[in-house]
LONUKE-728177 format. One record per residue (C-alpha): z, x, y. Coordinates in steps of 0.001 Angstrom, whole numbers, plus 500000, padded with zeros to 6 digits. Example, Ala and Ser with C-alpha at 12.3 -4.5 7.8 and 13.67 -1.06 7.14 Angstrom:
# residues 2
507800512300495500
507140513670498940
# end
This chain:
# residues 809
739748366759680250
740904364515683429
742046361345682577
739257359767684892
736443361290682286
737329359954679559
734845358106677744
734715354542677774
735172354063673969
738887355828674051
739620353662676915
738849350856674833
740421351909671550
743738352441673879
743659348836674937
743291347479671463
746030349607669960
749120349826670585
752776351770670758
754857353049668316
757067355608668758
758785356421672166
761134359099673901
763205358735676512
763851361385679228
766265360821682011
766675362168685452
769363361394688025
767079359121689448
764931357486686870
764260357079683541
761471358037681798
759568356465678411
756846358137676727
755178355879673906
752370356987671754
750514355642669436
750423355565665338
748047357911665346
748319360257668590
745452359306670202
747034358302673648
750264358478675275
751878356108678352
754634356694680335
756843353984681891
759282354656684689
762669352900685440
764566353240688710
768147354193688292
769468354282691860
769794350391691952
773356349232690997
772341345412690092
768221345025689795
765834346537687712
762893347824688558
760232349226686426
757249350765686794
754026351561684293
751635354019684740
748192352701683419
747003355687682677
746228356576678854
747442360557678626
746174363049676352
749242364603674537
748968368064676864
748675366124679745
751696364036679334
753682367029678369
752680368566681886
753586365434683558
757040366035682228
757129369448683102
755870368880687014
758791365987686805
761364368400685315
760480370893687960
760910368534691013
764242367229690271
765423370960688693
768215370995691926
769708367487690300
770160368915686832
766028368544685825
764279366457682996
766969365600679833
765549364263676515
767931361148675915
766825359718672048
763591358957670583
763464354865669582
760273352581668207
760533350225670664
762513348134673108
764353344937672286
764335344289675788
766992344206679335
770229342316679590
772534341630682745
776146340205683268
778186340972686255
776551344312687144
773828346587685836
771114346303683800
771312347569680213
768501348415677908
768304347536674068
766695350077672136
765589350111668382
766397353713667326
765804353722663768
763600351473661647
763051351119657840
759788349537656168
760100345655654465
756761345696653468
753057344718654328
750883341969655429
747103342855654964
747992346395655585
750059345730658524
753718346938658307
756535345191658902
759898346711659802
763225345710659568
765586347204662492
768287349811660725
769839350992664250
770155350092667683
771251350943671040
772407349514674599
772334351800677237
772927351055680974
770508351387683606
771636352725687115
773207356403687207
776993356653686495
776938357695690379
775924354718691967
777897352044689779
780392349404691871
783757348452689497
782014345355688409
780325347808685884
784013348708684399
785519345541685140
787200343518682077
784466340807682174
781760343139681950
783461344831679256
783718341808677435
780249340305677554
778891344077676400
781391343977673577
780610340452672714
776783341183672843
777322344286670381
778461341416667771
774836340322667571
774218342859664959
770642343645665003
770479345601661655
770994342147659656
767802340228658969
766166341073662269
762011341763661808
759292342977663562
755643344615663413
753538346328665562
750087345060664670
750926341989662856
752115338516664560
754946338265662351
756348335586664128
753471333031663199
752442331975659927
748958333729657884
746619330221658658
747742330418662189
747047334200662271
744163333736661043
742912330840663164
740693331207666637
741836328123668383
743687329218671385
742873331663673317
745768333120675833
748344332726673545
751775333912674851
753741334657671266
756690336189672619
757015332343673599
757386331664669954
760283329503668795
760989332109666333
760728335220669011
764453335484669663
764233338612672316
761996336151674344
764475336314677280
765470339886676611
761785340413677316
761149338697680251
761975340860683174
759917343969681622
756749341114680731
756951340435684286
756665343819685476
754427346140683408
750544345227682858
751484344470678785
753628344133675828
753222347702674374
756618348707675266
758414346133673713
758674344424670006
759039340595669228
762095340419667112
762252337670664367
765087336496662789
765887335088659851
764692336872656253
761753339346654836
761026340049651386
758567341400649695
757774342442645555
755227343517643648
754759341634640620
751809341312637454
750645338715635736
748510339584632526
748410343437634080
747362342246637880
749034343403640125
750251341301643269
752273340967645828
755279338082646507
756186337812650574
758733335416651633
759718335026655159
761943332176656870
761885332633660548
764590330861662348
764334329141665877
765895330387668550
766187326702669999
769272325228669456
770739328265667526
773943328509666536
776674327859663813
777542325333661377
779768322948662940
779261323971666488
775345322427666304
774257320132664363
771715317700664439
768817317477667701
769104318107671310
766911315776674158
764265317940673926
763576317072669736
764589320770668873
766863320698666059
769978322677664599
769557325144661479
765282324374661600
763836327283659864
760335328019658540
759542329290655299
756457331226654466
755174332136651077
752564334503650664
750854335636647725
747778338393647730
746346340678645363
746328344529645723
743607345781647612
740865347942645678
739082350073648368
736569348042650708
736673345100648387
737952341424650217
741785340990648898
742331337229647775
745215335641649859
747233332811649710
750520331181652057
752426327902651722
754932326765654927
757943324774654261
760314323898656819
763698322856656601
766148321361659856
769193319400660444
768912316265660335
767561315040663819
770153312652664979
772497312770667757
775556313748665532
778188316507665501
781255317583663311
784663318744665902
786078322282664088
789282322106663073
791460324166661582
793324321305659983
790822319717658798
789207321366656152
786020318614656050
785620317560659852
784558313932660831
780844312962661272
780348311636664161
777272309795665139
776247309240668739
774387306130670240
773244307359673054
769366307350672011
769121303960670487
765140304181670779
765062307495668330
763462309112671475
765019312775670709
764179312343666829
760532311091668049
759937314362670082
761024316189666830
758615314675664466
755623315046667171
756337318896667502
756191319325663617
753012317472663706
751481319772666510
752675322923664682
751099321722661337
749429318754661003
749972315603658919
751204314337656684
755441315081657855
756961314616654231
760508314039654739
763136315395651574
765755314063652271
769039315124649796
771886313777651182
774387311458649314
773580307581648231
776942306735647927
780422307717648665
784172306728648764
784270307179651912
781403307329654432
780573310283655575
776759311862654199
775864307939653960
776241307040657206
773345309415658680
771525308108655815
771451304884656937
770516306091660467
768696308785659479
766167305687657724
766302303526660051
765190305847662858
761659306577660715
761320303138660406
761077302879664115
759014305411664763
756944304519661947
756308301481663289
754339303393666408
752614305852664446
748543305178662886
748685305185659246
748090308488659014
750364310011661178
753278307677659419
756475309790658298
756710310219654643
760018310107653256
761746310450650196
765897310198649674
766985311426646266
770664312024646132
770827315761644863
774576315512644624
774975312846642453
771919313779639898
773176317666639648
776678315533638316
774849313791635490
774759315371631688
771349315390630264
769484315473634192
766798318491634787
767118318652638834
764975321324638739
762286319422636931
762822315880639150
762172318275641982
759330319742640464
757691316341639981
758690315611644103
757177319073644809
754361318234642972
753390314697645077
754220316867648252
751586319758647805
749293317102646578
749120315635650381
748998319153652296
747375321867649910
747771325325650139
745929328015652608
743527330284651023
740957332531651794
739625336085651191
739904338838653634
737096341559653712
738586345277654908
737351345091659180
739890342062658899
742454343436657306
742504346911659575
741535345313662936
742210341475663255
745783341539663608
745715344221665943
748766342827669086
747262341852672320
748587341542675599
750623338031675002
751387337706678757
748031337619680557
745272337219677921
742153335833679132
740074333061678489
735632333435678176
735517332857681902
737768335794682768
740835333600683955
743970333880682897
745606330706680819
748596329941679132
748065327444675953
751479324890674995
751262323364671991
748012322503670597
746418319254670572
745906316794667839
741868318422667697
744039321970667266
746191321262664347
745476322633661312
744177319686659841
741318320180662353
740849324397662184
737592325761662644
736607328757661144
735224331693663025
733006334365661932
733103338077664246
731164339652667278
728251340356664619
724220339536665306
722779336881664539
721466338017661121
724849339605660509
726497336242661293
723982334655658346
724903337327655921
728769337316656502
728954333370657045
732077332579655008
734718329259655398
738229329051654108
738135327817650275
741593325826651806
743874324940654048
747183323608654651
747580319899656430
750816319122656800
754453320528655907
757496319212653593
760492319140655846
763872319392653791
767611318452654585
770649317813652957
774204318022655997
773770321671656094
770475322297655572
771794325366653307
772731324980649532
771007321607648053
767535322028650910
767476325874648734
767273324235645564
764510321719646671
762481324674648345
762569327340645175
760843323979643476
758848323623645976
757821327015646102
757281327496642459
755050324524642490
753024326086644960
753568329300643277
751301328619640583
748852326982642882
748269330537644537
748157332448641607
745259329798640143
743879330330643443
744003333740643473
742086333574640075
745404335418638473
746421332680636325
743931329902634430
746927327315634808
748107325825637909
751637325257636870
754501328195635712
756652327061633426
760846327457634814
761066329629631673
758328331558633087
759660335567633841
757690334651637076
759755331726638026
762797333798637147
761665336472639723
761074333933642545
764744331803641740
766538335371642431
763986336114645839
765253331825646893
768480332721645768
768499335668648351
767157334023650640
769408331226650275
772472333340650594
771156335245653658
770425331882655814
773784330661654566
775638333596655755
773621333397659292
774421329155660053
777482328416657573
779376331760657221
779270332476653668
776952332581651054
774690329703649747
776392327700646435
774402328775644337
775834326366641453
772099325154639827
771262328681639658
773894329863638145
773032327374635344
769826327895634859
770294331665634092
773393330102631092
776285332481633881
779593331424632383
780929328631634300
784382329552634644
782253332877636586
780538330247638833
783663328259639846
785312331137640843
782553331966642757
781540328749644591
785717328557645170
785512332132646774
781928331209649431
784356328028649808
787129329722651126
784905332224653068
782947329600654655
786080327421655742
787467330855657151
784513331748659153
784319328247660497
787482328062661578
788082331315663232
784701333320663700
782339331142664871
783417330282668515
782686333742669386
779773333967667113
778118330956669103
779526332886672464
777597336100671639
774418333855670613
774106331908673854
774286335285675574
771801337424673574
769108334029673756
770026333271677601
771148330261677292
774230331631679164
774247334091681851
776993334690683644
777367334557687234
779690335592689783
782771333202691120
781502331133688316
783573330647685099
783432333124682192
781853332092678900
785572332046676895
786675329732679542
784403326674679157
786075326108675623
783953325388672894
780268324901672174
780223321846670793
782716320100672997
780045321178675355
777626319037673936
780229316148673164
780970315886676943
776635315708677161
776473312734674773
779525311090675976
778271310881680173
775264309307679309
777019306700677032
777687303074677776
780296301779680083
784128302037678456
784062298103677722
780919297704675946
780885298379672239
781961301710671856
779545304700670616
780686306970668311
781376306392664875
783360308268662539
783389309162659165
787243309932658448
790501309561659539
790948311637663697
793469310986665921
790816310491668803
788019311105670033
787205313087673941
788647311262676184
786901309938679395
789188312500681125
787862315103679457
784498314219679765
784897314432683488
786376317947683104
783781319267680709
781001317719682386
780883319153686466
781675322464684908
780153322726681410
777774324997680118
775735324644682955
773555327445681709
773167327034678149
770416324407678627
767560325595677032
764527326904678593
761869323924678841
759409325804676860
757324324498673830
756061326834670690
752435327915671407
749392327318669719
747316329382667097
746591332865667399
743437333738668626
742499335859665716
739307334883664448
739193335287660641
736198336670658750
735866335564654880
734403336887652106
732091334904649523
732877335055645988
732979332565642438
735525330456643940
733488327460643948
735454326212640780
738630327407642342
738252325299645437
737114322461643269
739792322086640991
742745322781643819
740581319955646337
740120317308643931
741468313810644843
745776314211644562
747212312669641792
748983309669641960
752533308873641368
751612307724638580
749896310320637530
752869312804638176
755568310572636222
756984309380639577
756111305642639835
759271304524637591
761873305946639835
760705305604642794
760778302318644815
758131301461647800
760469300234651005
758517300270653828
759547301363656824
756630299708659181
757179296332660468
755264293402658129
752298293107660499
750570296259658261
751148293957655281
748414295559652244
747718298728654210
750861300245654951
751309303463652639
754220304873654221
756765304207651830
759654305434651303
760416306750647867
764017306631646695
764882307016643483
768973306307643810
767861302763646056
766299301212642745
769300299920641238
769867297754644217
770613294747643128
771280293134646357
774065290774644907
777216293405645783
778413294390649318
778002298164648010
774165298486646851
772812295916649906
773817297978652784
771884300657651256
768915298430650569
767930297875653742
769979298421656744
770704298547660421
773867300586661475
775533299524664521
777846302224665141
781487301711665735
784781303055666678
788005301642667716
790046304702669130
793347304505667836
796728306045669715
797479309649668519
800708308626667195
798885306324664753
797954308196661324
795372305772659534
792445304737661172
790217302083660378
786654301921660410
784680299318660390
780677299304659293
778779296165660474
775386295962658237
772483293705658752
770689292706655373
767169292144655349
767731288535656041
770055289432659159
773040288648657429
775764289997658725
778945291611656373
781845293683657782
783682296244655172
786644297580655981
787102301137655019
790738302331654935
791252306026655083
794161307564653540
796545309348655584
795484313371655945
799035315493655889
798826318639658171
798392321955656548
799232325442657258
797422328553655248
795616327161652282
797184323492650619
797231323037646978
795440320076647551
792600322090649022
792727324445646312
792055321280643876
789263319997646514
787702322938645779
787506323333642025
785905320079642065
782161321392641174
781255318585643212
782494319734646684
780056322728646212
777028320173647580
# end
């Protein structure tokens, strides 16, 4: 049968499935790429010029092939090119990760072996187990740019990415955005390689451009997948948890930290938790997800690597003294999920010597601005509990304080549930083209962020393409959904901000399973089997983000307690990830944050301009950015250190960096989209008394044993007087007394950052920390830092730094 008589209805299957397995057959001319689909039904073929040196050009044939027709295409192409050596099968893959350039050709990124994570409403999700580059033009038409030492380096350095580590992907399922968004019909035309979490995005973009859709390529996630099957009074369920890490401001540890102008932030990773029941035949499967998110903290601020200096200086930037950057932040969180933005925030109350404390201090008094702009409902919701110091203290459950914080949080932004009938969970997810969808009227659009009327908060529910009488019978609403998200930090955003989410998530935990109508309790005891099971799938998780941001593996100290491991074990394991982390640091991550920038986009390299390993680092990068927008030289300086440095960049420097720079690495201006537009269809069941019991008013903090800890400061100014219920709950801040030096300039304060640069030659610096008291008194402490001596290798006195169980945090 020609492929002009086919019938209508395999045309339209073909454009609502999609491709899964490919071949590739070269010629000395082109390439070819046969895809097919899961199950056979169609193949495609896509063509790709090789007789251009530098550009790429593809072509896609739009026409759906039978299998026998596609394998005569091959053989007419075979036969016309038979006097050039014919048609040669090259490897079969399962989908491109999309097409790079340096100094010369094009190369292609190929995913040549796969292995299953698990399953989302039937759709699979895969994990990648190999990969491959391979370059574009014919070996015969290549200029020595190809085998020049530059372009050897940039492919070598590109081949560091590996791409068999916590890289994710699926077919039919939109990995990359959470189940309520999934399952949302809001925006239509969304473009989800776009995705903050889509970190092929620029791979993608030349081969988006060219061919008609998507079906060629897959939308790599990063960050972690895993998925068990658990029971619960002999029910089976499953246990998903995915964190999906930005590809906005990427990087490692010390070489980004803290928010860029455009409000994106270092380390910011979402975490999804999703619960459903095993499906029995046709019958609607009960499902339930719960975001967190956790991010650096979204300051101007940066640590200098050193390998010297085993813990770095904080240094805090005033070049955005209106909180504009941390503003932008906060209003993207709030378009992604709605209000209320609970801020947990887990950084130290007090220290020796400022370092942790003085981003507190900022860190408050920046929501207090922007608090004072917001409605009441939109206000910030923060809470500081010092993690560090309560972990310290004999007789404290951490586990169960955070439990009780968890507890308030979920209260003010619920849980997502729904039930999802068998047409849903077969055909609702299936990929679209994410480049050109189009809108009722035909047109093409392109959707940013949503609107306030789009967050979550505001979702309507869709029902399918059914008649009118089918649309009566199969009228179903979510029983809930999520408003809102808990956003987590401690510096790193790694080993305390785990601890707070496995108590977040076993809060919610037993929400889902109540919801799910598996449990008759909402709560799960941490002596619970099931809370055991999710600590060691956090713990995981925990140690895979680590390893990806800070180098090593997360401490994993409260843990290790909890399960009664010997502690002599767990020092010598927090002193090992210690070591390993200060090693990576020091000597791995420069290139590490070289081969990111590349594989994102955020540098591409140019000819006559200068290589990527000779801009120096990152993060002096970004210094030399904060430090030409500052104030003039004799104006109050503005940076402000945490320990002892030499100096700081100088103005010199700055000049340097600053013409040349990373002129490239500037991010993209490009926002995260809006909700899928997959319209859910729900099922109605008993879950009248579910929905009751899990929407009934939140408890207060009273109610949840909170009220005697925590201590109402109020960041708004006093023209809300009675009405203002954006407090800030801090449960180290209580003890203030307000009568010593130490507690006031926690109480309530402004920090004016500043630095006096000292001469190199000089070995103790002093910094001085000028607080205003709520009644704009002013108070000057000197802080005196002890000389640092210089070290080579590993010092005893690091050694000792370490097996202090409090340097873990």
């Amino acid at each position: 049968m020609a492929a002009s008589e086919r019938s209508i209805d395999q045309q339209v299957d073909m454009c609502s499935s999609f491709l899964q397995k490919f071949r590739l057959y070269e010629t000395r001319s082109n390439f070819y790429m046969i895809g097919r689909d899961k199950n056979r039904t169609f193949w495609r073929v896509l063509k790709l010029d090789r007789t251009d040196p530098t550009e790429l050009n593809i072509y896609e044939d739009s026409t759906a092939y039978t299998e026998a027709e596609c394998f005569e295409t091959l053989r007419r192409i075979h036969e016309g090119n038979r006097s050039s050596g014919g048609l040669k099968f090259v490897t079969t893959c399962y989908g491109i990760i999309g097409f790079i350039k340096f100094l010369g050709p094009y190369y292609m990124l190929m995913i040549t072996k796969r292995r299953k994570l698990g399953e989302i409403c039937g759709h699979t999700v895969y994990g990648v187990a190999k990969s491959k580059i391979i370059t574009i033009p014919h070996a015969s038409v290549l200029t020595n740019v190809a085998y020049s030492k530059d372009e050897k380096r940039y492919k070598r350095l590109l081949c560091t990415v590996d791409l068999t580590k916590d890289f994710f992907f699926s077919y039919s399922y939109h990995v990359m955005h959470t189940l309520q968004r999934n399952l949302s019909n809001n925006v239509e035309g969304l473009t989800y390689y776009e995705s903050m979490f889509v970190w092929n995005e620029y791979l993608t973009r030349r081969i988006r451009n060219s061919a008609k859709d998507c079906m060629w390529t897959v939308a790599l996630v990063y960050g972690f997948f895993k998925q068990v099957k658990l029971s619960v009074s002999e029910k089976n369920f499953r246990l998903t948890l995915i964190a999906r890490r930005s590809r906005h401001y990427a990087g490692t540890r010390y070489l980004k930290r803290g928010v860029n102008e455009k409000g994106r932030v270092a380390n910011d990773v979402e975490t999804e938790q999703i619960v459903f029941e095993d499906a029995q035949d046709s019958n609607p499967v009960r499902i339930s997800s719960v975001v967190q998110n956790r991010g650096s903290i979204p300051l101007f601020w940066y640590q200098e690597t050193s390998r010297l200096n085993i813990k770095p200086d904080i240094i805090l930037s005033a070049k955005d003294p209106s909180f504009e950057a941390t503003r932008l932040h906060f209003e993207n969180l709030a378009k992604r999920y709605g209000n209320p933005i609970i801020i947990l925030n887990l950084i130290k109350t007090h220290e020796k010597r400022p370092r942790e404390t003085i981003l507190r201090a900022e860190f408050a008094n920046a929501i207090r601005f922007i608090n004072k702009g917001l409605s009441k409902e939109e206000r910030l919701r923060p809470l500081h509990w010092d993690l560090h110091k309560h972990s310290r203290k004999k007789g404290t459950n951490v586990l169960a304080i955070l439990d009780r914080l968890a507890t308030y949080a979920l209260n003010l932004t619920g849980i997502f549930y729904c039930q999802l009938t068998s047409d849903l969970r077969t055909d609702r997810f299936q990929n679209q083209n994410p480049s050109t969808l189009e809108n009722n009227n035909g047109e093409c659009s392109n959707h940013d962020l949503p609107s306030k009327d789009e967050t979550p908060s505001n979702l309507a529910v869709e029902i399918g393409n059914d008649s009118k009488d089918a649309k009566e019978d199969r009228l179903k609403e979510a029983t809930m959904l999520q408003k809102g998200i808990l956003r987590t930090n401690c510096i790193d955003c790694l080993d305390r901000t785990n601890v707070a989410q496995y108590a977040y998530g076993l809060v919610a935990f037993g929400r889902q399973l109540h919801a799910l109508g598996l449990t008759e309790s909402m709560t799960i005891n941490l002596d619970n089997p099931l809370a055991e099971d999710l600590m060691g799938i956090y713990e995981t998780m925990g140690d895979t983000l680590a390893l990806q941001y800070g180098g090593s593996a997360a401490h994993n100290k409260i843990f290790c307690e909890r399960r009664g491991q010997w502690k002599a074990a767990t020092q010598s394991q927090e002193f090992f990830r210690t070591l390993q982390r200060y090693y990576s640091n020091a000597y791995m991550d420069a290139e590490k944050q070289d081969a990111i920038n590349v594989f994102l986009g955020y540098f591409q390299p140019q000819p006559d301009k200068p290589a990527l390993w000779e801009l120096g680092s990152d993060q002096h990068y970004n210094a030399a950015r904060f430090l030409a927008n500052a104030p003039p030289e004799n104006s109050r300086s503005t940076m402000k250190r945490s320990l002892s440095e030499s100096s700081i960049l100088s103005e010199s420097n700055t000049a340097a960096l600053g013409p040349v720079g990373r002129h490239s690495l500037g991010e993209k201006d490009e926002e995260a989209k809006g909700l899928s537009d997959s319209a859910p269809v729900f099922s109605t069941s008993d879950t009248a008394k579910i929905a009751a019991s899990l929407s009934a008013p939140p408890p207060t903090l009273e109610d949840i044993g909170l009220d005697h800890i925590l201590e109402d400061d109020c960041f708004c100014d006093d023209g809300h007087g009675d009405q203002c219920t954006c407090a800030t709950f801090d449960m180290d801040w209580v003890s203030s007394s307000g009568n010593s030096c130490e507690d006031e300039s926690y109480a309530r304060s402004t920090v004016v950052r500043s630095f006096e640069i000292i001469p190199e030659s000089t070995q103790i610096e002093s910094e001085i920390c000028v607080v205003e008291s709520d009644s704009s008194n002013r108070k000057r402490e000197e802080v005196k830092v002890e000389e640092e001596e210089a070290i080579s290798g590993i010092p005893e006195s690091y050694v000792r730094w370490v097996m202090d169980e409090g340097h873990f945090w």
